[in-house]
LUMTOR-963885 format. One record per residue (C-alpha): x negated, y, z negated; residue in one letter. Coordinates in steps of 0.1 Angstrom, whole numbers, plus 5000, padded with zeros to 4 digits. Layout:
XYZA;...
This chain:
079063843297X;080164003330X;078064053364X;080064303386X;079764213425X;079764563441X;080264603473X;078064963481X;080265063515X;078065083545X;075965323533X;077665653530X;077865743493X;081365913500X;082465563513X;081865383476X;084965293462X;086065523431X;085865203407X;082465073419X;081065453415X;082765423382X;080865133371X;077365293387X;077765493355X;077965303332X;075865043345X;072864923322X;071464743350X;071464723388X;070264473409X;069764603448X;068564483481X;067164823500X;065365143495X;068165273520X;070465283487X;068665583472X;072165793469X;074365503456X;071465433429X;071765763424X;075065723406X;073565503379X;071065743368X;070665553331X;070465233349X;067265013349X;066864963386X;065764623400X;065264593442X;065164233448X;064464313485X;061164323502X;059064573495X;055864683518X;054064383516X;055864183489X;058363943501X;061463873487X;062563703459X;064263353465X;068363343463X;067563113434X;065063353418X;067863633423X;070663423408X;068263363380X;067663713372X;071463783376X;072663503349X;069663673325X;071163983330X;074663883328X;073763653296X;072363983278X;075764143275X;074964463290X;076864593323X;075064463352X;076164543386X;075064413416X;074864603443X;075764443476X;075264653510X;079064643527X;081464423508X;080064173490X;081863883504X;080963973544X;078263853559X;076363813520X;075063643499X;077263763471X;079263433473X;076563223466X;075963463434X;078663453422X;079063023417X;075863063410X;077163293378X;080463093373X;078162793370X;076062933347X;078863083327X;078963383334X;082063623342X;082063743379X;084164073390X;084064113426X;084864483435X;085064463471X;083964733492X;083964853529X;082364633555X;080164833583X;082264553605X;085064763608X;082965133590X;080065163621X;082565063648X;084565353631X;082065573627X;081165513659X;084165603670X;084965253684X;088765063670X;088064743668X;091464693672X;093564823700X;097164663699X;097164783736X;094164553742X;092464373722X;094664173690X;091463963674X;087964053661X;085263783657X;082663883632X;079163703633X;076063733607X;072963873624X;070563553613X;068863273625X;071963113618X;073463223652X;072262923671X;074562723654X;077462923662X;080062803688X;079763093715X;081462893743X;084262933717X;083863313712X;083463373749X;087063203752X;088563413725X;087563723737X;088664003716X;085564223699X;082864073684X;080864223659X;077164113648X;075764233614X;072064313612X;071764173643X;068764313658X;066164063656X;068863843673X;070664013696X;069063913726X;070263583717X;073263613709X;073763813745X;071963523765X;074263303748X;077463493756X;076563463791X;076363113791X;079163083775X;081063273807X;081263613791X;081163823818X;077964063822X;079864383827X;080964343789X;080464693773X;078164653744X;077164923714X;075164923691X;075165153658X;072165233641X;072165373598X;075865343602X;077865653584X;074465763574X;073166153584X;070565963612X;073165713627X;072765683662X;074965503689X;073665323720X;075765203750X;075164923777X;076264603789X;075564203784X;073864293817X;071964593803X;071764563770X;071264853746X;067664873731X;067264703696X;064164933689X;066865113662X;066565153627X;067864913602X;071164893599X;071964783633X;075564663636X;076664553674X;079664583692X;080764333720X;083764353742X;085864583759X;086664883729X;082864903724X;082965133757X;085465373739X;084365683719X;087465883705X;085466103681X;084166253716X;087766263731X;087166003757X;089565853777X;091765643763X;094265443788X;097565273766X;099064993783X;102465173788X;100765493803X;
């Protein structure tokens, strides 16, 4: 009795780890959060598919009615793998599954996967990390959840910060970096369907913020590298030049 934890990459197909597309095949069972995940399920084709994400005008199942479904999966003996967007220990709920399983007796296999933390900044052409300037990356979850966060602590580290599926609260978070003494000339991007054919990258400021009116993914960049673009050969000043 085994549930395998897949972490699905940020979206680009060519991004899945070789052992997760591996177990797409010979998966008897997938349990998924998005339509957006059409190519990936696309690997499973004699899988029986089961989106536990909204649909149109059918809301989500509970994280309790999705670990439920999970252990009766996992308790039938067949492969089951759970498909988790990113890696399924960032900014996911794929923790919570997988006590949930362990509780329940179940055997858990975690196959991690690549985070759009560091894949849109990529993408984007954005390094998180620039040894040159910038040594530490803060990365946030995108929910209500970011009230409770300690921005005046963030502000004071600096570095990059990164907010997943942050639209409906980026606003927020930016009002809150203010007040934390971030200053407002901050560069700010944000990456829309990340990796994906339609990804998109807007630029601004804490001061003018880019637009949130982006498709879903939306993965935000805050601090000084979100200004850079090295796929487009922009400039790119090392401390030693």
């Amino acid at each position: 009795m085994t549930v395998h934890l897949v972490g699905a990459g940020p979206g680009d197909p060519q991004l899945l780890t070789r052992r997760g597309a591996a177990l797409l095949a010979a998966a008897e069972h997938v349990v998924y959060d998005r339509a957006s995940m059409a190519e990936i399920l696309a690997l499973a084709p004699g899988a029986i598919k089961h989106c536990i994400g909204k649909q149109g005008a059918i809301p989500a199942p509970s994280q309790g009615e999705i670990n439920a479904l999970l252990i009766e999966l996992g308790r039938t003996g067949a492969c089951v793998v759970r498909l988790k967007s990113g890696d399924p220990f960032v900014v996911s709920r794929g923790g919570e599954e997988a006590v949930a399983l362990a509780c329940a007796g179940v055997a858990v296999d975690v196959v991690p996967g690549v985070s759009a933390a560091v894949a849109a900044p990529a993408a984007a052409g954005i390094p998180v990390m620039v040894r040159q300037r910038v040594r530490t990356m803060t990365v946030v979850a995108g929910n209500d959840g970011v009230d409770e966060v300690d921005w005046t602590a963030v502000a004071r580290l600096g570095g990059t910060v990164v907010l997943l599926t942050g639209r409906a609260v980026l606003h927020r978070v930016i009002a809150a970096l203010r007040a934390s003494g971030m200053p407002p000339t901050t560069p700010v991007a944000a990456i829309s369907a990340a990796t994906r054919p339609q990804q998109r990258t807007v630029r601004g400021t804490l001061a003018q913020p880019p637009s949130t009116r982006l498709p879903a993914p939306l993965t935000v960049v805050i601090g000084d590298v979100a200004a850079l673009d090295v796929t487009a050969f922009a400039e790119v000043r090392c401390a030693h030049s």
